[in-house]
PARO-327146 format. One record per residue: x, y, z of N, C-alpha, C in turn; residue in three letters. Coordinates in steps of 0.1 Angstrom, whole numbers, plus 5000, padded with zeros to 4 digits. Layout:
<recs>
XYZXYZXYZALA;...
</recs>
This chain:
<recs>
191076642949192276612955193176732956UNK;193676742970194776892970196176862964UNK;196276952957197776942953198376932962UNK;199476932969200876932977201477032973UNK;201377122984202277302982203977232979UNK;204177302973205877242964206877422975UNK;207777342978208577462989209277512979UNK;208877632981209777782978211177862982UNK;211577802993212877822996213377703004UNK;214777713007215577603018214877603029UNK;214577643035213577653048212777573052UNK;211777593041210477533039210977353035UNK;211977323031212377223031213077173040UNK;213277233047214277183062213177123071UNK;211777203072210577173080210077083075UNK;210177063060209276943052210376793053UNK;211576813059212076693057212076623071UNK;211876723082211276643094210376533096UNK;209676583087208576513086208976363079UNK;210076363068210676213067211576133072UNK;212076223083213576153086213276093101UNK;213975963104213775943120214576033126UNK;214176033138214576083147216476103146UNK;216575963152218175963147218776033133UNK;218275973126218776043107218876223111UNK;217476293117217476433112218676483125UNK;218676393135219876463144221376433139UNK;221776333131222776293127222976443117UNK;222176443108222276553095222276673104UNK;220976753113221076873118221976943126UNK;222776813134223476843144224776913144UNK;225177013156226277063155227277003170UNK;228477063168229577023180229077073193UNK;228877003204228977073224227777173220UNK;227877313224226577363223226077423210UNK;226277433199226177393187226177593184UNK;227177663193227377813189227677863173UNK;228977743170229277813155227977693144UNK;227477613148226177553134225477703135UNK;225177743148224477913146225178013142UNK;226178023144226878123133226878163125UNK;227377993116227278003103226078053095UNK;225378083101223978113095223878273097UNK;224178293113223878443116224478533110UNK;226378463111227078523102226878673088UNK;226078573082225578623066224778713069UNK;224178733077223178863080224178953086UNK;225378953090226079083091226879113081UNK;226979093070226979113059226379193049UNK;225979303044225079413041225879423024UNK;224279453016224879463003224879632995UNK;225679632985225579752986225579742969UNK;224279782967224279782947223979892941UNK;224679822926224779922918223679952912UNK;223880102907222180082897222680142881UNK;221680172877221580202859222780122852UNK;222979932856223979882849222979832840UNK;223079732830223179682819222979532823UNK;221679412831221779342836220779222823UNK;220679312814219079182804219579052803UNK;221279022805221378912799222578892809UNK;222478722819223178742829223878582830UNK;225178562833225478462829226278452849UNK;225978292849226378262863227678152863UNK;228178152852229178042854230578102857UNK;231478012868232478012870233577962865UNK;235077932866235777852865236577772879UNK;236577662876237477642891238677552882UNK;240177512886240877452881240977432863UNK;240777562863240677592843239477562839UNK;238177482846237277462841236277522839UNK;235277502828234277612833233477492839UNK;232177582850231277502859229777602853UNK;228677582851227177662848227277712860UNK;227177652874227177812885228177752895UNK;227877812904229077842916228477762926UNK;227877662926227377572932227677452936UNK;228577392946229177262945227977172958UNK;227977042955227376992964228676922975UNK;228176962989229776902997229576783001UNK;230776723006230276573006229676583023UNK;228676473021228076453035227676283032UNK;227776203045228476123044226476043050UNK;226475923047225375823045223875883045UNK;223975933028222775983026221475873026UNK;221875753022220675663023220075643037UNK;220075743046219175803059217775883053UNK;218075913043217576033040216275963028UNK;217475913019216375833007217175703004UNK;216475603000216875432997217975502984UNK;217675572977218975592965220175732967UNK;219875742981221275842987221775912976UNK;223075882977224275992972223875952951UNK;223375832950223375802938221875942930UNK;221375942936219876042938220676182935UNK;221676222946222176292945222776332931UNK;223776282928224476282915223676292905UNK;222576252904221876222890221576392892UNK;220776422904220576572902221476702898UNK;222876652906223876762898224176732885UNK;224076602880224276592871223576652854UNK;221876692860221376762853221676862849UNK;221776932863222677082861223477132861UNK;224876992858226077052860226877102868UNK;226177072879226877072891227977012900UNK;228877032905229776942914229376822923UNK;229576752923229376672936230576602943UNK;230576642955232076622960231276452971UNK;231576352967231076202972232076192988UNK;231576153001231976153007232776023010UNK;233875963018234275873020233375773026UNK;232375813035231675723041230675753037UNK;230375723023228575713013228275563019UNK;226775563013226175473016226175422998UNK;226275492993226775402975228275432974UNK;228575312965230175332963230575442954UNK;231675412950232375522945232375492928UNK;232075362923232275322913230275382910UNK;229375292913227975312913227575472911UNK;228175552921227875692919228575762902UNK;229675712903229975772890228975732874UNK;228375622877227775552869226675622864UNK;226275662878224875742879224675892874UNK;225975922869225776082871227176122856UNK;226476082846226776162830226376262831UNK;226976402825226176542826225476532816UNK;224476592811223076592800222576722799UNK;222676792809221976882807222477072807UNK;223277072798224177192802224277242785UNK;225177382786225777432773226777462774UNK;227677402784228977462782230377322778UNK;231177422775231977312770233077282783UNK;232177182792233077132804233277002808UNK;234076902812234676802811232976682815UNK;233076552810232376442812231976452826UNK;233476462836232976412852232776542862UNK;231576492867231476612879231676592891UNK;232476512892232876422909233976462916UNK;234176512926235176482933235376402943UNK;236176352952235976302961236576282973UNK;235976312984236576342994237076253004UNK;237876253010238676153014238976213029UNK;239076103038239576073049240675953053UNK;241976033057243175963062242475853069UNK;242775713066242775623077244075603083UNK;243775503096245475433096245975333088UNK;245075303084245675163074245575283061UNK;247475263055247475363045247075293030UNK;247375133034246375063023245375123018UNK;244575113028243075153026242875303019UNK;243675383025243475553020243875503003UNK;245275423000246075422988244875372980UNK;243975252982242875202975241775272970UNK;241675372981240075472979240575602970UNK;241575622971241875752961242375652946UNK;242275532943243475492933241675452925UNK;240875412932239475382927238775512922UNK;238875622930238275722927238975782914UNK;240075802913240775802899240275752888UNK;240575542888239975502877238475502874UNK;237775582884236175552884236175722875UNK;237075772873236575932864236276052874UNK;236976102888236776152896237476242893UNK;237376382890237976502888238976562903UNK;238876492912239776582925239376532933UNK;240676492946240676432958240076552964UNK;239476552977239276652985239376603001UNK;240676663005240776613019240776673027UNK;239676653039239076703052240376673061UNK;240876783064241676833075241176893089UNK;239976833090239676943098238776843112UNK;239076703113238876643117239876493117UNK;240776523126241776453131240876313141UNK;239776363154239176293159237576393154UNK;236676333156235476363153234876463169UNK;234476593165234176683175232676583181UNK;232676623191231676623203229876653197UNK;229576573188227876603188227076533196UNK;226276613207225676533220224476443217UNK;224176523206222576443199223176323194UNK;223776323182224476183183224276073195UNK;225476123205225476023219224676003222UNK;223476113224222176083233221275933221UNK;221175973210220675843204222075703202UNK;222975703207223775633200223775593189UNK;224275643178224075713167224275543159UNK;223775463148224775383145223875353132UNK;224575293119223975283106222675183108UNK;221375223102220375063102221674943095UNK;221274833100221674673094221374653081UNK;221074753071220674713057221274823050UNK;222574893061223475013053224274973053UNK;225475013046226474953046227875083045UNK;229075083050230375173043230575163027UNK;229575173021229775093008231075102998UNK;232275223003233475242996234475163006UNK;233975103020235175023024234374893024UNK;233474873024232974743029233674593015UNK;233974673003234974562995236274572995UNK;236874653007238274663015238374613024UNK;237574613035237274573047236374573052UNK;236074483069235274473076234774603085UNK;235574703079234974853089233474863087UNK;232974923096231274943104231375063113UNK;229675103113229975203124228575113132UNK;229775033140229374933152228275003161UNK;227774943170226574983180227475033190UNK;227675103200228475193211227775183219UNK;227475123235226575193248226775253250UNK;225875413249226375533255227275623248UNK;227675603234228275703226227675653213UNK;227775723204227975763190228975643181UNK;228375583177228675483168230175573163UNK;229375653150230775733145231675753154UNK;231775853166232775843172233475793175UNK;232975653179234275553177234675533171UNK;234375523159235175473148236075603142UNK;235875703140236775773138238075803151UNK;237675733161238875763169239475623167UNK;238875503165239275423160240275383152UNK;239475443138240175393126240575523118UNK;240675633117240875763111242275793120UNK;242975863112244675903118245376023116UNK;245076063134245276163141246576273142UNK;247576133136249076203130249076293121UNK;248376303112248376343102248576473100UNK;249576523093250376633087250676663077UNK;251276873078251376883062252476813056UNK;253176723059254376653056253776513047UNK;252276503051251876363044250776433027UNK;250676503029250176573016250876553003UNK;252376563004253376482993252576362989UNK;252476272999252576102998251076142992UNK;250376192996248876192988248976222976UNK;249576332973249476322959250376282948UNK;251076202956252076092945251375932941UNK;249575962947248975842946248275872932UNK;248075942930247175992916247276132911UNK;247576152899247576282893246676382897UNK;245376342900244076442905244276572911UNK;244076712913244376802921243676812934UNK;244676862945244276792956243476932958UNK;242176912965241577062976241576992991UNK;241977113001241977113013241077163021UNK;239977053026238777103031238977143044UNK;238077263052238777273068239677383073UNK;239977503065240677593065240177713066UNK;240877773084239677873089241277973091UNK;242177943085243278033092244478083077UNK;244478253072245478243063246378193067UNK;247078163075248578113074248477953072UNK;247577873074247477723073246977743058UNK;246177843049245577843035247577863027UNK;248177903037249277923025249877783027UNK;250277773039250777653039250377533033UNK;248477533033248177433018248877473006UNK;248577563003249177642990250777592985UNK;251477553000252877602995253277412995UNK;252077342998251977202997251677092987UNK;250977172984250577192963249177162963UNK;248377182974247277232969246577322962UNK;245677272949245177352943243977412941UNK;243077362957241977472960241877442974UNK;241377512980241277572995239377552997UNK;238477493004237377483012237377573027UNK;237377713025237177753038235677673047UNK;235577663058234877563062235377513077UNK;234177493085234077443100233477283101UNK;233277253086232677103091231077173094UNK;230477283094228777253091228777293110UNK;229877323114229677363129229477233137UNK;230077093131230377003138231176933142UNK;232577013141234276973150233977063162UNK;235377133157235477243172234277393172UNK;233777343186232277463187233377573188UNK;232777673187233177823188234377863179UNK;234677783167235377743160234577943150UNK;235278023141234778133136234178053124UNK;232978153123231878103108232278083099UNK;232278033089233678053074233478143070UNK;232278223065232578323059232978473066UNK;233378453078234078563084235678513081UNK;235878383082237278343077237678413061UNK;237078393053236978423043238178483039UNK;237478653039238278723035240078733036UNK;240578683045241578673056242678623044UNK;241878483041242578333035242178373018UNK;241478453010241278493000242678623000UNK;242978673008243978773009245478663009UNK;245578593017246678553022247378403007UNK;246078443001246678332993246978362975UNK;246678452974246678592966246778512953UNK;245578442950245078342938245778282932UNK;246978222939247478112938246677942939UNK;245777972947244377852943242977922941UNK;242477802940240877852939240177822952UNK;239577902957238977952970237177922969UNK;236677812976235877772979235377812996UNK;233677802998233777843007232277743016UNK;231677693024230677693028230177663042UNK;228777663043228377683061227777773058UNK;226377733063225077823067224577903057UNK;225077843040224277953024222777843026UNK;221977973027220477943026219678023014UNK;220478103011219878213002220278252990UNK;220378322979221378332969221278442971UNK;221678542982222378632984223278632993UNK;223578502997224378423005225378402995UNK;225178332988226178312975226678392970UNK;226078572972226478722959227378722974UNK;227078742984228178802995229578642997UNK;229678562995230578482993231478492981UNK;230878512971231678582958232378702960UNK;231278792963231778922967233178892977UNK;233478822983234478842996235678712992UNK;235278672978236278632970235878472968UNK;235478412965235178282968234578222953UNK;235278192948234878112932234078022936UNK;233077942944231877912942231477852960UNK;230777802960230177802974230077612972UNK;229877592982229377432984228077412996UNK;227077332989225677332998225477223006UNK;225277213019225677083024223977033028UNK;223377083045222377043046220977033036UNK;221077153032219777173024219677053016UNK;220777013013221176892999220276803004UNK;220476783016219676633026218176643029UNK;218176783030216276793028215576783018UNK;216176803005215776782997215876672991UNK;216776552992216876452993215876353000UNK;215576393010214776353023213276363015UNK;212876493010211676563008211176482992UNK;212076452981211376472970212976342959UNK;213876282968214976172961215476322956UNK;215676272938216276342930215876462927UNK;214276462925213576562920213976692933UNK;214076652946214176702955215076822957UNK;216176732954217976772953218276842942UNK;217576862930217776922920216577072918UNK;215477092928214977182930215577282943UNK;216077182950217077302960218177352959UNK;219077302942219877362936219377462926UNK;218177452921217177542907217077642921UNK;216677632931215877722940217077882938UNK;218477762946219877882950219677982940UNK;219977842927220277912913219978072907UNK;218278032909217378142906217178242914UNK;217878242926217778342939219078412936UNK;219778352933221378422927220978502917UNK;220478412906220578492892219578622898UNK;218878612907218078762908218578862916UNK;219378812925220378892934221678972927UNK;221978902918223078972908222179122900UNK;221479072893220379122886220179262900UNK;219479242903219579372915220879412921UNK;221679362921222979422927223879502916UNK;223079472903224179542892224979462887UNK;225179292887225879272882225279152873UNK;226179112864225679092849226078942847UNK;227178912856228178822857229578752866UNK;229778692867230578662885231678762885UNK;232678782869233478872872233179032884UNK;231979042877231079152882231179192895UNK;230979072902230579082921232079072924UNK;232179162931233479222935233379272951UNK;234579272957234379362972233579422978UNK;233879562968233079662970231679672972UNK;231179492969229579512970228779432984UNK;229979432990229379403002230179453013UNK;229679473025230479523040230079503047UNK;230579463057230579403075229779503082UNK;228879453087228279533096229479633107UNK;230079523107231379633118231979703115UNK;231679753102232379873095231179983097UNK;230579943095228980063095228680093110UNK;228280233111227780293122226180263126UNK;226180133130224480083132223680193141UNK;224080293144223680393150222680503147UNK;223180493134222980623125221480563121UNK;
</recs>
């Protein structure tokens, strides 16, 4: 009997989860906005990015952990929220958690999971770490409805369920244009459910002729008003520190900042709002400058590599967040899946430091990466 080749990088699992997902599922998860220029970006991006290391340092013994909001975290690795993973595997976002939860990892739970918000937490005690860092590794990200009920309920649950931080997606007022979506009329199987509103309400993402389920409903029931003036009322609902996901511009990163946000997600939505929208990590630097570590600076879109991760650090970014890979490996293998394509980053990082000269995250600094548009590709 042949063993089954076990994938070696993100890649190899992107091709191996084709093979599990329908049709619909892999274009819901792969898809990007109109002609899907910045989902390719985000990816191309990082290849103009060039490293520049150090030699004869001192690397035998190499430690990968961060801090974000005074905490410590084992690496720089957050999982982002992405919304009805039970596409992917019958135990979704719950599969999920158990896997960061091994390694101490973040998991930021999306508003529209296919497990609730109580069940995921249930799922996911940390066990497997050596650092001295808090019980919960959840955050949770949140989407403004109109009914402010509803928003007051889902952040007041996520609180008493042990949720370390609201995380609210600003970055989709109405839901951008994905054509693949429309072309399938995108809509949940009959045996999924909203599982964090469906004990609030009757919301669904209904059957559409001719559009995208989601689509309607986020033009539906998500609210489009929404401003830095309602950020107050958010965070007078729960103590939690708020992060602002969706932030491609320093002057909007201060203006979180000057709102009382206490971390910043640079980030395009995965290149599924506004197309031609810039890659995050060319945003980066900009909003790492403009906000002069007054928060903690998060960043992600198109990390396939863990030298994706050293040039994100390097350009200031206290840890990265992994979005699709998360779903292929979910797709490919449940838990075991999801926790080998975070081992995979892990160990591609820790080798990339290791060759770049550095020992430790303090370590990776500016100076060890530069823009191709600084360099004379000539020469």
């Amino acid at each position: 009997m042949t063993t089954p080749i076990q994938p070696i990088n993100l890649f190899e699992y992107e091709t191996l989860a084709k093979q599990h997902l329908s049709q619909m599922a892999l274009d819901y998860y792969a898809s990007g906005a109109w002609d899907e220029i910045t989902l390719r970006d985000n990816r191309a991006a990082f290849e103009r990015y060039k490293l520049r290391p150090r030699m004869l340092v001192d690397v035998s013994q190499r430690d990968l952990s961060t801090t974000i909001f005074g905490q410590t975290l084992p690496l720089p690795i957050l999982i982002a929220p992405m919304a009805f993973q039970c596409l992917a595997h019958p135990e979704g976002e719950i599969a999920t958690a158990k896997a960061a939860a091994k390694l101490g990892s973040t998991m930021i739970l999306s508003t529209l999971s296919t497990k609730s918000i109580e069940a995921v937490a249930n799922a996911s005690p940390i066990t497997n770490y050596q650092l001295p860092i808090t019980n919960s590794r959840l955050w949770f990200q949140l989407y403004v409805h109109r009914d402010r009920g509803l928003t007051k309920a889902l952040v007041e649950r996520a609180y008493k369920a042990g949720y370390q931080a609201i995380c609210l997606t600003v970055d989709a007022p109405v839901l951008g244009k994905r054509e693949r979506d429309t072309r399938n009329q995108f809509v949940l199987p009959p045996e999924m459910e909203l599982a964090n509103l469906a004990a609030l309400s009757d919301l669904e993402i209904a059957y559409k002729p001719g559009e995208s389920g989601l689509f309607a409903y986020f033009l539906e029931q998500l609210n489009p008003a929404l401003t830095w003036k309602d950020l107050e009322w958010l965070q007078s609902l729960s103590p939690l520190p708020l992060v602002v996901k969706g932030i491609l511009r320093g002057d909007d990163a201060v203006r979180a900042v000057e709102s009382g946000a206490k971390g910043i997600i640079v980030s395009n939505h995965g290149g599924r709002q506004l197309d031609s929208a810039i890659a995050s990590i060319d945003a980066l630097s900009e909003i790492v400058a403009a906000v002069e570590d007054k928060a903690d600076i998060l960043v992600d879109g198109g990390i396939r590599r863990g030298t994706d991760i050293l040039k994100a650090l390097a350009l200031g970014a206290k840890a990265v967040l992994l979005g699709r890979p998360i779903l292929w490996g979910l797709a490919v293998g449940g838990e075991a899946g999801v926790q080998h394509v975070i081992e995979l980053l892990r160990d591609e990082l820790d080798l990339a430091m290791a060759l770049s000269g550095c020992a430790k995250l303090p370590d990776i600094e500016p100076s060890l990466v530069v823009s191709l548009k600084y360099l004379n590709i000539n020469n």
